[in-house]
Steps between C-alpha positions, in 0.01 A plus 500: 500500500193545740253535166549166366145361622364708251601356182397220711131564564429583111532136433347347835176466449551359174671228633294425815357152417871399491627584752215526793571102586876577561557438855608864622880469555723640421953470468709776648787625312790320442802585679754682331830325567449162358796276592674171320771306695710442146391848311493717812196775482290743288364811627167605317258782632123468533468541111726221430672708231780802525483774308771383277354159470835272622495310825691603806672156577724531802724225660326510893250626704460501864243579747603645795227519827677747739682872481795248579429299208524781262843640655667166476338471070635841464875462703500154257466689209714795576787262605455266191472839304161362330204706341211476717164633468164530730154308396188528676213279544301630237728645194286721377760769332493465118863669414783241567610661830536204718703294259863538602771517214683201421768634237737487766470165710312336756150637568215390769160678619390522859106462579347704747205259500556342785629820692137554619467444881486813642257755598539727765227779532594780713148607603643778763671632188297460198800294334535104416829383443470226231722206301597606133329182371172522677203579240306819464162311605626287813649846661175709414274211651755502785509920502150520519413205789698771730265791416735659261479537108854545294374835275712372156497258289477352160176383329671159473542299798741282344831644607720429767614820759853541412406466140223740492701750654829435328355574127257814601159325576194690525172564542332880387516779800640865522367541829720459811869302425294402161465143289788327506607259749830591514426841628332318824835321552690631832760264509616160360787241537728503187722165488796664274857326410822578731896465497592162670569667879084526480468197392400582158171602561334714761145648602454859456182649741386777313280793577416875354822575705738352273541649155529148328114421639434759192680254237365182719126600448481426151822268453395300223693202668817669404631631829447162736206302577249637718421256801263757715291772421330739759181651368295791683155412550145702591243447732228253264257653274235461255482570101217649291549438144286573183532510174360778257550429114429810319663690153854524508537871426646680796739237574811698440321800683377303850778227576638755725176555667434156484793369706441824779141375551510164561735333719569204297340555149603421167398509135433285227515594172334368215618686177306295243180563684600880582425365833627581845437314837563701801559311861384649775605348811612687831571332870202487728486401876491146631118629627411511112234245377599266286738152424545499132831375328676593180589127362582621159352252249798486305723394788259208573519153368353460155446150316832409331204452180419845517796637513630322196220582316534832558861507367386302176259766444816757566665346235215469258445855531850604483592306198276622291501832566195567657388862610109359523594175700709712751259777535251293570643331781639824624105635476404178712770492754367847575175447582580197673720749743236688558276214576706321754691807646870369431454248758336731795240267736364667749430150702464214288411691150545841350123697584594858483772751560620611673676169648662556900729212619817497757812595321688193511177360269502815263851566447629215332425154319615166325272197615634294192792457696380295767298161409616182409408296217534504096204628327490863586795735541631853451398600167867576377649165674747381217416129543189573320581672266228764595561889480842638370584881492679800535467708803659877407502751868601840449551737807442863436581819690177588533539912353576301114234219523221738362726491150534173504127428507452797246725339220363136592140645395677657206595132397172333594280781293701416176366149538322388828424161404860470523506518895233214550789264544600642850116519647465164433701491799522794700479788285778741679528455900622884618631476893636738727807482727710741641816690574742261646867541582646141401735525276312344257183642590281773307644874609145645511155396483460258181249344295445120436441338183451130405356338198512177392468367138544117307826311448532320233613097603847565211730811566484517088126542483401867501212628609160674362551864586795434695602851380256707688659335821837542402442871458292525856844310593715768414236798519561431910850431514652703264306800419377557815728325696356271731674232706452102482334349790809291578316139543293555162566610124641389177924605503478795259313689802783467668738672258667805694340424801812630723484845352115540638577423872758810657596263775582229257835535548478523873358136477800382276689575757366344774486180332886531452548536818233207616616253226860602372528139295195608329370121599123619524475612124372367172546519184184703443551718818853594364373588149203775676703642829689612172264616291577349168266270316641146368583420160221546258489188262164419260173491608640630855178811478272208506529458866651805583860388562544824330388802300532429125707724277471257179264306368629149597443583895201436382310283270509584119426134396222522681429830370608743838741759416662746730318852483423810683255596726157624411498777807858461587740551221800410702362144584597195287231253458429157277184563359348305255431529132322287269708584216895550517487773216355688750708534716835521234724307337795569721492374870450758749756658704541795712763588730268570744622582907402128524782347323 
């Protein structure tokens, strides 16, 4: 999600006269709950759209303010016997995770927005002891005023602390306990249910002691609701970062390299322009010159005009089908990279790499989160109808990413125009994190990969070489078995998750034994903790609700049938055709392992 600005900059200048008098406000996101005294509530995420397109309209919401607070929403529930599930501040997960299942009675959602009080920094220690709801920025501001720095985190600042850690967050790091948050956690507060002699709910004080703090770490909001989280910190330091955009050849031969050298570094990929851009940035001391920031462009507020004029031009593009329009914004999205160093100032402005700042300025971002007003606001805010995507995260062990990256240029060579879609956003973000023993945690040093790509507005509209993504899809999590990042992806990547964790059903249990009435689940956690996909019905490919095996998961009307893959064979695509003789007269089927 952090490359959005740069669709946005193609189109800027272009649009300058009419939008330099807008006063320079901007509207924070909404909040996600959204209440009615005679409907009851609807829980959206930041997108304002689930990946299966329906609303999540519950019956109540509450907002507790203390630990206390949360016990008493939890022993309510668990004495009533009704679903309940956790929302943060923010809402940024795109599956359906925090919407709790109402096919069997009451439901209500408890807010940890409010939940946001307490910071307690354990200098003597190197710890702070924090409230679940408290956000990312306000305890790094708070972190660093002490003289400390917290090593991990995510690019995007928007996230709360008990979310972050509870789906996997992460930044990119195989050095020391590695990128993800989670694996800085040493103990939390875990509000669970309990028989009525308890009261019917109770705190659990976790730490690496107990063998459910390995389930607890990355919960998903299935085991209890986190209400504290104890983080190790470091003595402050400094970043150096710098970019180097060079040929994309050795990828698949220096990643390894790549993530041994440099502390924090990352890649990103740009397949249509065979182009690779290597991170460099390492720690330095607090004596090191320099107070630069990393306010990523595309995390800052843009002019609600620019933003929907960059999705009309989306559309234009993607409706008719065309490879020049794309590739030409990919081509100038590029250079624009280049030109303003993905957001890097070294004071005011971006004058040369490489850029030094303290870590609590370098680590993170998300200033379109902050301001008030209506004219500018996060580029993807649904109220305006600005940006609207897919955001696919595959986690690799790191000894099969080379393949991965080998048959992805396979693909790309047979057409590379093909690929300009994804660089007009990102191109391919590889991160780093490492060996972690949650439960639900990678088993040994992984890979990272996001891309992003366009939605259409209508689940029935396909999309122009929507194909070549569905095949990347299922290149990572099939063939070379990848995991989903569990706050991200479309729900096919999620298809036989449980058989790639070994722990997985280690985890199970724990969460029978934490919530017994199964009140903390959902209708889409229930269908993946099992590992089976949901019905397949037509046109459910489109969106990837599934993997077609016939032609009407697709779109034949519209002239998308269901085929195989160009590189891999095994994967089941809906590509397009011009001409339906093409493709047969029969529809397609295949009995597939996707079925």
């Amino acid at each position: 999600m952090h490359s959005f600005w740069w669709l946005l900059g193609v189109l800027h200048h272009v649009i300058w006269v009419a939008t330099m008098l807008i006063t320079s406000q901007a509207m924070p996101p909404p909040p996600p709950i959204q209440c009615d005294a005679s409907t009851g509530c609807n829980l959206s995420n930041s997108y304002g759209v689930w990946g299966d397109r329906t609303d999540c309209h519950v019956p109540s919401a509450t907002h507790p303010q203390t630990e206390e607070d949360l016990r008493l929403a939890v022993a309510f529930a668990s004495k009533n016997k009704i679903k309940i599930k956790v929302v943060s501040k923010f809402s940024h997960t795109i599956p359906k995770l925090a919407c709790p299942d109402m096919s069997f009675g009451d439901a209500m959602l408890i807010s940890t927005a409010n939940v946001n009080s307490t910071i307690e920094i354990d200098a003597a220690n190197l710890a702070v002891t924090v409230d679940a709801g408290v956000g990312l920025r306000q305890l790094i501001d708070k972190v660093e005023e002490a003289g400390l720095s917290l090593v991990a985190a995510p690019y995007w600042e928007g996230v709360s602390v008990g979310g972050l850690i509870s789906t996997g967050a992460h930044g990119s790091s195989w050095w020391g306990r590695g990128g993800a948050v989670h694996d800085h956690v040493i103990g939390l507060n875990l509000v669970v249910p309990a028989n009525q002699s308890e009261g019917y709910a109770k705190v659990l004080r976790l730490d690496s002691k107990d063998e459910i703090f390995k389930a607890a770490k990355v919960s998903l909001g299935l085991l209890g609701i986190i209400s504290k989280v104890k983080l190790r910190l470091e003595p402050a330091f400094k970043r150096s970062i710098a970019y180097n955009f060079t040929d994309d050849a050795q990828i698949e031969d220096i990643y390894m390299d790549h993530a041994q050298k440099y502390e924090f570094g990352d890649i990103t990929w740009y397949p249509s322009k065979h182009t690779a851009a290597y991170r460099y940035d390492n720690r330095l001391p607090l004596t090191a010159s320099g107070d630069g920031t990393y306010d990523f462009l595309g995390f800052q507020s843009n002019s609600v005009v620019v933003s929907k004029t960059i999705r009309l031009t989306e559309k234009t593009i993607d409706s008719g089908r065309s490879s020049i329009g794309k590739c030409t914004l990919a081509s100038t999205v590029l250079e624009a990279k280049k030109l303003v160093a993905n957001g890097l100032k070294n004071n005011l402005i971006f004058t040369g790499y490489p850029v030094v700042g303290h870590q609590g300025k370098m680590q993170t971002s998300g200033s379109c989160l902050y301001s008030a007003g209506t004219d500018k606001s996060c580029a993807w805010d649904p109220r305006i109808n600005g940006l609207f995507f897919y955001e696919t995260t595959a986690i690799f062990p790191a000894s099969k990413f080379a393949d991965f990256i080998r048959d992805v240029k396979k693909l790309r060579d047979l057409k590379p125009e093909n690929f300009c879609g994804v660089d007009i956003y990102n191109g391919i973000l590889i991160r780093f994190i490492r060996v972690s023993d949650a439960y639900l945690g990678q088993q040994e040093n992984s890979v990272v990969v996001d891309f992003n790509y366009y939605r259409a507005d209508d689940a029935s509209t396909p999309r122009f070489n929507q194909d070549v993504w569905e095949e990347v899809e299922q290149l990572a999590f099939f063939k070379h078995g990848a995991k989903p990042h569990w706050a991200k992806n479309r729900n096919a990547a999620f298809l036989d998750v449980q058989k790639k964790y070994p722990t997985f059903n280690k985890f199970l249990g724990v969460k029978r034994r934490l919530d017994p009435q199964n009140i903390l689940s959902s209708e889409w956690s229930d269908e993946i903790l099992s590992g089976k996909g949901g019905a397949k019905r037509h046109g459910c490919a489109l969106e990837g609700l599934c993997v077609c095996s016939e032609d009407r998961h697709c779109s034949p009307a519209k002239g998308y049938f269901c085929k195989p893959g160009l590189v891999y064979k095994e994967a089941r695509v809906c590509r397009y055709s011009s001409s339906p003789s093409s493709v047969g007269s029969e529809s397609y089927k295949t009995d597939a392992l996707f079925d």
